[in-house]
Structure formats: structure tokens, C-alpha cells
C-alpha positions in Angstrom: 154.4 91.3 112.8 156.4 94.1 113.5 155.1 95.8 110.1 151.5 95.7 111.3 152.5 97.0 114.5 154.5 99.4 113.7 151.4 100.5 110.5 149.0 100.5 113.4 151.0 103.3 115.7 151.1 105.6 112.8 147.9 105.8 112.2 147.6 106.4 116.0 149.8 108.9 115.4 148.6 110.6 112.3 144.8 110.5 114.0 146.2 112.5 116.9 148.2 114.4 115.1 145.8 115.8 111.8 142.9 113.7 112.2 139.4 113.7 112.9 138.3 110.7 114.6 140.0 107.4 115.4 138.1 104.3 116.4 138.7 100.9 117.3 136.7 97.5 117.4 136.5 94.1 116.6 135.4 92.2 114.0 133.7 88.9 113.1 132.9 87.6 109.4 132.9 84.4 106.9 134.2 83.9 103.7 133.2 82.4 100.2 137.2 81.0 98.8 137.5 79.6 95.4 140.9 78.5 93.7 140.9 77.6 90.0 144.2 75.2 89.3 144.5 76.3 85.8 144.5 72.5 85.3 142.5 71.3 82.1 141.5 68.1 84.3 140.4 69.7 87.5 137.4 72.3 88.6 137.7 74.9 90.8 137.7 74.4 94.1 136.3 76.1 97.0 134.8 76.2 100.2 133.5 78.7 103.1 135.5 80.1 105.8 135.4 82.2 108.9 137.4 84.7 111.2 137.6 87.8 113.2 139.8 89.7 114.5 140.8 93.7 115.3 139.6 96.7 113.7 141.5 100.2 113.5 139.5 103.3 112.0 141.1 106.8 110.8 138.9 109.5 109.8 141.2 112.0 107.7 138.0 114.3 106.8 134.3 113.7 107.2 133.8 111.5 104.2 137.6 110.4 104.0 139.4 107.8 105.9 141.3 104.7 106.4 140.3 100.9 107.9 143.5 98.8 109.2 142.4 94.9 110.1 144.4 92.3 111.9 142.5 89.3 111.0 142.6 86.0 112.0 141.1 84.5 108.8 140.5 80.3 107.6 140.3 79.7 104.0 139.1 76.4 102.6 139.3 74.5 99.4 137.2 71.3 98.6 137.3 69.0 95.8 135.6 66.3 94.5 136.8 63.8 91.7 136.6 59.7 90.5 140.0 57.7 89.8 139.7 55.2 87.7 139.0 51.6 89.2 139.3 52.5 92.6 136.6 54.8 92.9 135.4 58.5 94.2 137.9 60.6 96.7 137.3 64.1 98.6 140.3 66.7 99.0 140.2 69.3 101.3 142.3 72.2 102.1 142.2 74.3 105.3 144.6 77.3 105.3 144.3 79.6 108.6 145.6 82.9 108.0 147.0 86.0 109.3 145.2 88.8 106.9 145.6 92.5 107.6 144.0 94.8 104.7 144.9 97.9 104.8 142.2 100.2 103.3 141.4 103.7 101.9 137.4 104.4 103.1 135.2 106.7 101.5 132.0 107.3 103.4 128.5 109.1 102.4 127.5 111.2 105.7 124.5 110.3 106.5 122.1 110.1 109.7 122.2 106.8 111.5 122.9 104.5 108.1 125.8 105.9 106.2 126.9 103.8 103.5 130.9 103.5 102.2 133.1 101.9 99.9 136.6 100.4 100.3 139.7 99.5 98.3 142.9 98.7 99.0 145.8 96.1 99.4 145.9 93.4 101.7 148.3 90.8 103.2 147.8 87.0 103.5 150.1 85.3 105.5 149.5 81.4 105.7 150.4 80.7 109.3 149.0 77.1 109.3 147.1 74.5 107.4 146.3 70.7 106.2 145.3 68.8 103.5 142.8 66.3 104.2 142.3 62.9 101.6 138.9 60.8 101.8 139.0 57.6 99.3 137.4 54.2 100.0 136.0 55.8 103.5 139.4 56.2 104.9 140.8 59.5 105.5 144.0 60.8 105.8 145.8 63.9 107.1 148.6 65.7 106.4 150.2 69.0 107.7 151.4 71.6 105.4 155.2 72.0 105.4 157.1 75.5 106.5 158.1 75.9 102.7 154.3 75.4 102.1 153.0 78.4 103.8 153.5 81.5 101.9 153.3 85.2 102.5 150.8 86.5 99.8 149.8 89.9 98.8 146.0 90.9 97.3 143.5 93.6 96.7 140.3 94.1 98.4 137.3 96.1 97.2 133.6 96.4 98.6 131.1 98.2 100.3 129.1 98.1 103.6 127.2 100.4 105.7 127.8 102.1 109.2 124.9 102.2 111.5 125.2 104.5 114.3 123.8 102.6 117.5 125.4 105.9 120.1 127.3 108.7 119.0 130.7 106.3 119.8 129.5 103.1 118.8 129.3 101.6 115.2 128.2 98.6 113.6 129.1 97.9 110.2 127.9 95.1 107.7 129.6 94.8 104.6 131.2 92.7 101.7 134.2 93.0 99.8 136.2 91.0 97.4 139.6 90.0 97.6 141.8 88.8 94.7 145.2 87.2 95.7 147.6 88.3 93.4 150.7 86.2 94.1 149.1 82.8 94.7 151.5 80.0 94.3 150.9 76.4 95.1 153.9 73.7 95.0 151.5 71.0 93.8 149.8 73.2 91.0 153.7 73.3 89.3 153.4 73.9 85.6 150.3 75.6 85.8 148.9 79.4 86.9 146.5 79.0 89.9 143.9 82.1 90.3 142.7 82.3 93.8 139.9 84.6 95.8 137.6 85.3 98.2 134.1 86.8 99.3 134.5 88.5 102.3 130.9 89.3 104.2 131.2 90.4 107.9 130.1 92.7 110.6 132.4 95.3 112.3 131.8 96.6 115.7 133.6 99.7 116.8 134.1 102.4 119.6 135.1 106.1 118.7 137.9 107.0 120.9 137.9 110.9 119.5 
């Protein structure tokens, strides 16, 4: 926490200091996760999730800038599957995040709808979760461990629009995708797990200068 904070001031600094604009908002959005095992007898697994969270905008030049977000973000992972004899069972897993991408912005000025494109790295920090078991109707719960929840680092890239509703006010649409490139389960031992997510959302934001 002290990382993002301390990433947030300097870019309050630096807008101050040599920028041209800095904004700041809020954000609400959803997510498409997917997680493939690398496990020969089980599919991927995925599920929809949501969040929101703060927005931080630097403009550097007119069509240059950056986008810091402090998300709070829930990622989800079903699966469906037969044992032998005993019959079919559900597995779900619900992580809830801390996510804080950290990207460059390149913007097409434009009057009212001015389209962009982002890329950049993010963090993933799991701060919470559970695995959920359904077989033979009964359903059991279990709380991820401390040694469970990992610090991951990805990349996002995407695209979205901003749409001037005032000369200070912005709302921005987008999607992106985000590819977690340190994914590591405990219970996928032996094998390479591949994990991302489609990130579609809406950004709301006030110009400050």
C-alpha cells in the first residue's frame, strides 16, 4: 500500500510540476476471468467478475498521458466435472482483489468522443478468497489460506473512448485485456497454469487542471 501511495503523489507531483492536466474519478466495471490448469484432465475454468474503485489521470502532452487505478476487483473461476460412481460436482473459486494498473495512455484529440489506447503493467494482489465444493447437493466452503493469496504481476492492453459531458467532466467506456504473468496455484503443482481477464468498464472523472 505504501507503493501505490507513494506512485499516486508523484504523479500529483509531476502533473503540477510539467504537466498538462490531472484528473481524478472513479470507476466501476466487470470482468470475463479464465484460468487454464495446464492439466490434460481438466478444462478451463472461468467465470465473471466485478469491481470499481479510484481513477488517477496525468496528461503529459495533448495526446500523451498516464491512467493509475486502485481497484477493488473479484475474479471468479467455475468448474464443472463427473467422478466416477458418485456422480457430478461444481467448483468455484472467488478471489477479491486489490488491482492497481499502472498505464501509458495515448489519446486521438477529438471533439466530444476522443478515442485512446492503453498498455501497461499491473498489480494483483489477492487479499481474500474461497473455494466453494457442490457434490450430491451438499456444498461446502473453505477459506483460502495466508500462503494462498499471492502478489501477482500482469500486463494490461485495450482501448476505450472519452466522452466529454463538460469541459471537466469525462466518461470513458472501454475494454482491455489483462494477462497475469506470475500465476501460481498450490493445487495446480506439477503443472503451468495460464490465467486472464477481460476487463470492460466505465470511468468517470473530474479535471482538476
Amino acid at each position: 500500500m505504501k507503493g501505490i501511495l507513494t506512485v499516486t503523489v508523484l504523479l500529483l507531483f509531476c502533473s503540477l510540476a510539467f504537466g498538462q492536466g490531472f484528473s481524478v474519478g472513479a470507476n466501476l466495471g466487470g470482468s470475463y476471468n479464465s484460468m487454464n490448469p495446464d492439466d490434460p484432465t481438466m478444462d478451463n475454468l472461468t467465470g465473471l467478475g466485478f469491481g470499481g474503485g479510484l481513477v488517477f489521470e496525468v496528461d503529459f502532452l495533448p495526446m500523451l498521458g498516464v491512467e493509475l487505478d486502485i481497484l477493488y476487483s473479484q475474479y471468479k473461476y467455475s468448474y464443472s466435472g463427473e467422478l466416477m460412481l458418485i456422480g457430478d460436482y461444481d467448483i468455484t473459486m472467488t478471489y477479491n482483489n486489490l488491482v492497481v494498473p499502472i498505464l501509458l495512455k495515448y489519446k486521438f484529440a477529438m471533439p466530444t468522443i476522443s478515442p485512446y489506447f492503453v498498455a501497461g503493467p499491473s498489480i494483483i494482489k489477492n487479499l481474500s478468497g474461497e473455494t466453494e465444493i457442490t457434490l450430491m447437493d451438499i456444498t461446502v466452503s473453505t477459506d483460502f489460506e495466508d500462503d494462498e493469496l499471492e502478489l501477482d504481476f500482469g500486463i494490461q492492453f485495450g482501448a476505450g473512448a472519452n466522452i466529454g459531458v463538460t469541459p471537466a467532466i469525462n466518461i470513458s467506456p472501454y475494454v482491455r485485456f489483462q494477462y497475469n504473468l506470475t500465476g501460481d496455484l498450490d493445487w495446480t503443482d506439477g503443472f503451468k497454469e495460464s490465467m486472464y481477464d477481460i476487463l470492460f468498464g466505465i470511468n468517470f472523472t473530474y479535471k482538476i487542471r
